[in-house]
C-alpha positions in Angstrom: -34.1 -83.7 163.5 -31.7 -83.6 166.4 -31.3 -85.8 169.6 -33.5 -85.5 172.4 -33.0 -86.1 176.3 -35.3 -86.5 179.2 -33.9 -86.2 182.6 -34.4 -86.3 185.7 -33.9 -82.7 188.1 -34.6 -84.2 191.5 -34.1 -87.8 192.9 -35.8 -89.8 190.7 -39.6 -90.7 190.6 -40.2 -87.3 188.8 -42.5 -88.8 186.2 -39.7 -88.8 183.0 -41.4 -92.2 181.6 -45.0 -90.5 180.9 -43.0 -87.1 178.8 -40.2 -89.9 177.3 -44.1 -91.3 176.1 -45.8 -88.0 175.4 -42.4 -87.2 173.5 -41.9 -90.0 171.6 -44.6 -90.3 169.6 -42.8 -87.6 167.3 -39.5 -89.8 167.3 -37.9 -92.3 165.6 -35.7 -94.3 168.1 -36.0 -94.2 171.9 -32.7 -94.8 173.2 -32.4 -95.7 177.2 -28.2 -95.1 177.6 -27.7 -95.9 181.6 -29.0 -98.1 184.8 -30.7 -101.1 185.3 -33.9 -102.5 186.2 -33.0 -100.4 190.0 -35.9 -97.7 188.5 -39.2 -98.2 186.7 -41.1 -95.8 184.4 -45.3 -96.0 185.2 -46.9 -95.2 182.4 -50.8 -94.3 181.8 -52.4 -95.3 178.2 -56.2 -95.2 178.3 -56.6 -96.6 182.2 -54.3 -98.9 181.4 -50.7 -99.0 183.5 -47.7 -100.4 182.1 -44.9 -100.2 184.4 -41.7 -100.6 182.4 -38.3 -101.6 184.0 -35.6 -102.1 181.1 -38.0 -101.5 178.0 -37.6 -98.0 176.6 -41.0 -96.0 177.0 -41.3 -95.7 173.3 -42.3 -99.1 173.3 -45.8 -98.4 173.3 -45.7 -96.8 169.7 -45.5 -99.1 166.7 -43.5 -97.2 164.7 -41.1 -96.2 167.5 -37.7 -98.8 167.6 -36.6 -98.9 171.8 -33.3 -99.2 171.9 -31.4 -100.0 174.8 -27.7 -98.9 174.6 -24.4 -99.9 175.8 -24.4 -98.0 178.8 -26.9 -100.1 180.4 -26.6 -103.3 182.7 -29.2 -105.7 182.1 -30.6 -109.1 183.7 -31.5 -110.9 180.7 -34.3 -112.7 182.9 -35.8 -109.6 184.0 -35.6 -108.1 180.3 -37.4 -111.3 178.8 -40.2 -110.6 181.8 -40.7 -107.7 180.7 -40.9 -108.5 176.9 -43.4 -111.1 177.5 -45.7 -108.7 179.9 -45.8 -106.2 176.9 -47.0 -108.9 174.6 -49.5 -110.2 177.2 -51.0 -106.6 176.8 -50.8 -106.3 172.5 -47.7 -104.3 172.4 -45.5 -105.7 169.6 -42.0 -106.2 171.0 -40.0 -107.2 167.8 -38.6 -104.2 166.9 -36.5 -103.5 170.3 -32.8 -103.6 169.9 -30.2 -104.4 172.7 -26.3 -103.7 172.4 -24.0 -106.3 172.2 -22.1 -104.2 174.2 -24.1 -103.8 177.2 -23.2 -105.4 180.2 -24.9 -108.5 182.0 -26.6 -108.5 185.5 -24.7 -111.8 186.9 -26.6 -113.9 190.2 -23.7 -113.2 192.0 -23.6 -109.4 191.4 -27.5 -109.7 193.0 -26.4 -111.8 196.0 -23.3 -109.5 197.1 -25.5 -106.5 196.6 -27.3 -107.9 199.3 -24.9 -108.8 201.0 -22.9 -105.7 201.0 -26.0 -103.9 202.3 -26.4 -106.3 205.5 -22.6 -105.4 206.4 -23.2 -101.7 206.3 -25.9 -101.9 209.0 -27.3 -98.7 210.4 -25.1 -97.1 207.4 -26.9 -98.6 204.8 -27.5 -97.0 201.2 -30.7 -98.3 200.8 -30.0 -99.7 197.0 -32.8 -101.9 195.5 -30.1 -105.1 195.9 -30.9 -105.7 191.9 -27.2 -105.8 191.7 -26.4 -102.8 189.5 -23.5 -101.3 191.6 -21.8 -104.9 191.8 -22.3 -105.2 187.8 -20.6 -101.3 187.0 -17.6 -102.0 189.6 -17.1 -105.6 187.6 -17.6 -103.2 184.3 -15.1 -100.6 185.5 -12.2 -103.8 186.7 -13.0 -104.6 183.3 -14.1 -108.2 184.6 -17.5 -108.0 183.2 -19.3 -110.2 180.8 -21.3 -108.6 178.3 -24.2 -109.2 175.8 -22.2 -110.9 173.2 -20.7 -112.7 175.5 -23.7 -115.2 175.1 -22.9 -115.8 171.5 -20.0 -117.5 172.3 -20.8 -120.3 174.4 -16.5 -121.2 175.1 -16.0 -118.0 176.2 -19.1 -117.0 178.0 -17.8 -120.2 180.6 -14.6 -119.5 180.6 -15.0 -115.5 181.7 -17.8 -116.9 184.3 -15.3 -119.7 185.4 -12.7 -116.7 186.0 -15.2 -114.5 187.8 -16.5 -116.9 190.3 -12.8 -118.2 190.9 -12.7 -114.1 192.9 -16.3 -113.8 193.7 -17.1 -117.3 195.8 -14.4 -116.6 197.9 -15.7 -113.2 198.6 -18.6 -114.6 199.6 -18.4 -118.1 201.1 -15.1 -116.9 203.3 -16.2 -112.8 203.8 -20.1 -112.9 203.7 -20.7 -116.2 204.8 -22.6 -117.0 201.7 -22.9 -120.5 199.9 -20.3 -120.5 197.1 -22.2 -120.2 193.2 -22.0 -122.8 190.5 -20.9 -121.7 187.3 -22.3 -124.8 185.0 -25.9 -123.9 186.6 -25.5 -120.2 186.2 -24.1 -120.6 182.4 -26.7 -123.0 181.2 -29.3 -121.2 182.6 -27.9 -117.7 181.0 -27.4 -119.4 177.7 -30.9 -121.2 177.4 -31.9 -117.3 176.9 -30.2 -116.8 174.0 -32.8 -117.8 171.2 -35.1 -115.9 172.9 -32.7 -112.7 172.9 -30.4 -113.0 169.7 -33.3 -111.6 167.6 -32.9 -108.5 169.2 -29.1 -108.3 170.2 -27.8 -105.5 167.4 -25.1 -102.9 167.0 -27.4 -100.1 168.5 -24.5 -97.1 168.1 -24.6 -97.6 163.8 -28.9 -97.9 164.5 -28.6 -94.6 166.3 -26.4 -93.0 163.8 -28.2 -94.6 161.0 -31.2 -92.5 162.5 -29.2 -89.3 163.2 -27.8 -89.1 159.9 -30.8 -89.3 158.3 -32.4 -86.5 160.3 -34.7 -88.4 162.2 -35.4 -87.4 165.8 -33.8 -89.7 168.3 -35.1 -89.9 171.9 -32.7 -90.1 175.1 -34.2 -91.5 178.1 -32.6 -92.7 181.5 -33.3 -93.8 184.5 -32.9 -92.2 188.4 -31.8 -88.7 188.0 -29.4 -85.5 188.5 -28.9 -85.9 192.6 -28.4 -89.5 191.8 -25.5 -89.2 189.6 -22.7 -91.3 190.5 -20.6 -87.9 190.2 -22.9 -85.3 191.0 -25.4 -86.9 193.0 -26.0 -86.8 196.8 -22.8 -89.7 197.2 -22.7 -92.1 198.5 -26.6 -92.4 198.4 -26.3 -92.1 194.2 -26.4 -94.9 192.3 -23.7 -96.4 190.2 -24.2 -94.6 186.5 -24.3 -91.0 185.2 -28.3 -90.5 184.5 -27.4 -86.3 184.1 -27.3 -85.8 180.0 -23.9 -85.7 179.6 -24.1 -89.5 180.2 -26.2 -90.1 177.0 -22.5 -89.8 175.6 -21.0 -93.0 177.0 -24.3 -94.8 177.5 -26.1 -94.6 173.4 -22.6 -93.7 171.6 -22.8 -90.5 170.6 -21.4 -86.9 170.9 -22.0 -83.4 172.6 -23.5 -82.3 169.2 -26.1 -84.4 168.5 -27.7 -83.5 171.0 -29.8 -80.1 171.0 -33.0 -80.7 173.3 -32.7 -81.2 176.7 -36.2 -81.6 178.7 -35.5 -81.2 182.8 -38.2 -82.8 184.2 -39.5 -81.7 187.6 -41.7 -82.8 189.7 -43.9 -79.8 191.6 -42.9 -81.2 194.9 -39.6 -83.6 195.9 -39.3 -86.8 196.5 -36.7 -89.8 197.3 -36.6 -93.4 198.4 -33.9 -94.8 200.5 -31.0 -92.9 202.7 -29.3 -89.6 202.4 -30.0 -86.1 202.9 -33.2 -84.0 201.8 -33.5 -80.7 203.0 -37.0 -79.9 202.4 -38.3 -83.3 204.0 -41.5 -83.3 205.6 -41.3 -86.5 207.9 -43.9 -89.0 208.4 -46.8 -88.3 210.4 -46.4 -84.6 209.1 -50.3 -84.2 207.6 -49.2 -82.6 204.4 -46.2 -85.2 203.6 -49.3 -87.9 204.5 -51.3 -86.1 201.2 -48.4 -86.0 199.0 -47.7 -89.2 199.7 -51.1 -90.4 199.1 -52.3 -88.4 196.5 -49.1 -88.5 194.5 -48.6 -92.2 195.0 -45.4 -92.0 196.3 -44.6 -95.5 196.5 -41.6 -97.4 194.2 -42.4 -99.0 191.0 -40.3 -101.8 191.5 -39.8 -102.2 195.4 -43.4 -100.5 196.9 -41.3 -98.3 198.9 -42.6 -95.4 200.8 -41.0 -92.7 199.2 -39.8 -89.8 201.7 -41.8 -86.5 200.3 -41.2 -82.8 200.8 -41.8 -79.3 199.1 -40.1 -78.0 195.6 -36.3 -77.7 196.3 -35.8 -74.4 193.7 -32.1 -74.8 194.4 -31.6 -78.0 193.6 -33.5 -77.8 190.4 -31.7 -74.7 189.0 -28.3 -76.8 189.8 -29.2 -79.5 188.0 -30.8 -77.2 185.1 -27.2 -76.1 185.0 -25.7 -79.5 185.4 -27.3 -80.6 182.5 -27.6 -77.2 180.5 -31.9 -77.7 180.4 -32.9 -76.3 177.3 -36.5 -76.1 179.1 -38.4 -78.2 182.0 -41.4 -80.2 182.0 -43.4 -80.3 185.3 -45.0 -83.3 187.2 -48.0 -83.9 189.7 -48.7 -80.1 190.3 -52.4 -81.6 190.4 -51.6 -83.0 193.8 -50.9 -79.8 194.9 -54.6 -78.8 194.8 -55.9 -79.6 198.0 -53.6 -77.1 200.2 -54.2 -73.5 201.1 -50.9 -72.9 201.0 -47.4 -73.5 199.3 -43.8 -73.7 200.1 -40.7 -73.6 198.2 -37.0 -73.7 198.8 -35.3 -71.3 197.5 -32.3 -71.2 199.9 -29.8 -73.0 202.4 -29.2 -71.5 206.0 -25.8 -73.5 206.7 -25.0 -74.7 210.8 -22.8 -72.1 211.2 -25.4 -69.2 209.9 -23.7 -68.8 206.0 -26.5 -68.5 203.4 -26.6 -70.7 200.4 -28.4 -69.6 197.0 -26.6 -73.1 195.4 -26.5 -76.8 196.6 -23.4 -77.2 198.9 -20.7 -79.4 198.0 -19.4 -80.5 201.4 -21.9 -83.3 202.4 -21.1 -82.1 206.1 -23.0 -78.9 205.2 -25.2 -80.4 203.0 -26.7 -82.5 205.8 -27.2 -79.9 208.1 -28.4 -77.0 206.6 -32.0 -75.8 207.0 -34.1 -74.6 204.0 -35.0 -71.0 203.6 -38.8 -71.2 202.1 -40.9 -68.9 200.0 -44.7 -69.1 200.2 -47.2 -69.0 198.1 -50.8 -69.2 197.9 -52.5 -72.5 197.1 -55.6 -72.7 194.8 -58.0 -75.2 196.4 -59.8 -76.6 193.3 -58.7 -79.6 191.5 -57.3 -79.6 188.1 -56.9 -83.0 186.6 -59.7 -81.8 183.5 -57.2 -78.7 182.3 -56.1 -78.7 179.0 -54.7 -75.4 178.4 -52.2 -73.2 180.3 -55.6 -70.8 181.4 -57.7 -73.3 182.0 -54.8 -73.5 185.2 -56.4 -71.3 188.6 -54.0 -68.1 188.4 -52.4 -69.4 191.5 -51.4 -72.3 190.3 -50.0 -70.3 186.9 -47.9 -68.2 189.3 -46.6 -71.1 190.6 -45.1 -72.5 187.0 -44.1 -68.8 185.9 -41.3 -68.8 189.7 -40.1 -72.0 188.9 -39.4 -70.6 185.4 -37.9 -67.2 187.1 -36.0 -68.9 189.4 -34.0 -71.9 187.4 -34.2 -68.9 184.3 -35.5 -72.0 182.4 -38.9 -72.0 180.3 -41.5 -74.9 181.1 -42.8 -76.6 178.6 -45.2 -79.1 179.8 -47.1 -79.1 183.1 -48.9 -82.4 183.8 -52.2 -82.7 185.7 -52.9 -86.2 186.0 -51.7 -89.9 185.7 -52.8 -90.0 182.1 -51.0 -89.2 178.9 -53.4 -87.3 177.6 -53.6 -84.8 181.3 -50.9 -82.6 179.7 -50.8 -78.9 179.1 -48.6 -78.0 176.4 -47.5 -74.5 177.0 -47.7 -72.7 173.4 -44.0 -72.4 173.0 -43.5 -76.1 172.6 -46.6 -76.6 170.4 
């Protein structure tokens, strides 16, 4: 069977980890290829939350091997948290590979992403000061140590010795910042290693391994498409490509094997930190009070308020081009429910008066403009108990069927609840 990808449409926080879990119980390998331990996937199993940071979603089937690919930067620390939290709970973390290749979360990257943050002031970016953009720049000055760097304990020093000899500097005589120790910082690093080496492996042959023999492989990152590094809403982006043309870099593998693409959407927008968001309905604002509260808009790993607003059509049919959707899966339309009416964006008024019917590339415009908004009649009953597409109010089936006219991409899946089983499955993916 061919490769798989969930992704992300809006700002992140769309719900990808419970379809990655819906999804994967089908599959093979679950492959996360970009990002760190910045986002978190909340998962629902039986009233029970699991709220994974690293650990691919797929975890939480036995015969599913999570696989976490080069294109990822991990703090070994938080990985082994993680790992041991998932045992606590019965779920048998043996099978989980990590790349050798992947690169390694270092203190210092954590302390100068803090730092870095304090010196913008007012301008901000509002990053989660895990230290994932420090960690890619080191990756791209090709300064970084990586995964199998710990296997070596000569070498693992000697790079760390190099990197500290720039980075202390930086920020004793810059930031103001008590210089690092490299002895502490390497014996700490490599006292993880017995705990890690049983699951450090060549995860590009695993995936190949798996595509040649026709089994269906899995794709999942973290943020999403206005959070690309390229395509994203820069500078408030983070510091990988999450779009699914990044699965190439990130798990190893080519345009070609990959042949499903699942756009997740959720039936409203949200996003946490700085930047610009159109549709926004500011705090205070009664109905961005509900979606907050009944969607749970708050970060998985910081507790963040996230900033809510309605649907952004025009965003979502960018990034269903962006990253050539084969179909979309939607999110949280049960929190809809309560309102007697609906908005959606399906437009941009720029300052100047031009219409927009596509996401502005100028970030001048982009910040300015003023959405144009289609309404559309809410349903007032709740819907959390639906299992089929008509068990849906007809309102709330007219609201699916625009998003599918406008984006001129089919949906899929329409979720209803927190749980994995409050899914409809519309009968073309049955």
């Amino acid at each position: 069977m061919p490769g798989s990808v969930i992704v992300g449409t809006q700002w992140g926080d769309e719900g990808k980890g419970r379809f990655t879990d819906y999804l994967a119980k089908e599959a093979t390998l679950c492959v996360r290829y970009q990002g760190g331990h910045n986002a978190g996937h909340t998962i629902v199993v039986d009233g029970e939350v699991f709220k994974l940071q690293l650990v691919p979603s797929g975890v939480l089937y036995p015969w599913v091997t999570p696989v976490i690919g080069n294109g990822v930067v991990v703090d070994p620390r938080v990985l082994i948290a993680e790992l041991d939290m998932l045992e606590a709970k019965g779920v048998d973390t043996r099978p989980l590979r990590l790349s050798g290749n992947a690169h390694l979360i270092m203190p210092y990257h954590q302390e100068l992403d803090r730092a870095y943050e304090r010196k913008l002031g007012k301008s901000k970016l509002g990053t989660t000061k895990r230290g994932i953009g420090p960690t890619y720049a080191d990756k791209s000055l090709r300064v970084g140590l990586r995964v199998q760097d710990l296997f070596d304990e000569k070498i693992f020093r000697e790079k760390l010795d190099l990197a500290l000899r720039e980075k202390n500097p930086l920020l004793s005589r810059v930031y103001n910042r008590l210089p690092m120790d490299a002895k502490e910082i390497a014996d700490a690093y490599l006292a993880l290693v017995p705990r890690l080496s049983p699951h450090i492996d060549d995860t590009v042959h695993i995936v190949h391994e798996a595509l040649d023999a026709g089994h269906w492989v899995l794709f999942e990152g973290a943020q999403a498409t206005y959070l690309d590094l390229d395509h994203g809403t820069y500078p408030y982006v983070t510091s990988s490509n999450p779009i699914s043309g990044g699965v190439c870099a990130g798990a190893g593998v080519g345009p070609r094997d990959i042949h499903r693409i699942v756009g997740v959407v959720k039936a409203y927008t949200t996003r946490v930190g700085a930047g610009p968001f159109p549709a926004e309905l500011f705090f205070g604002d009664p109905i961005a009070d509900t979606l907050v509260d009944r969607g749970r808009e708050f970060g998985t790993n910081t507790g963040r308020r996230r900033r809510p607003g309605w649907l952004d059509l025009v965003m979502v049919k960018h990034a269903a081009r962006l990253n050539t959707c084969t179909e979309l899966a939607i999110t949280k339309l049960d929190v809809l429910s309560p309102f007697d009416e609906l908005k959606v964006c399906v437009g941009y008024r720029g300052p100047d008066g031009t219409h927009y019917d596509h996401v502005p590339y100028h970030q001048s415009v982009l910040h300015h403009v003023t959405p144009i908004y289609e309404t559309f009649p809410g349903w007032n009953v709740e819907i959390e108990r639906a299992e089929h597409i008509d068990d849906l109010p007809q309102q709330a089936r007219d609201y699916v069927r625009f998003i599918e006219e406008f984006t001129g991409v089919p949906v899929s899946f329409v979720s209803v609840g927190p749980g994995r089983e409050q899914t409809v499955v519309l009968p073309r993916a049955a």
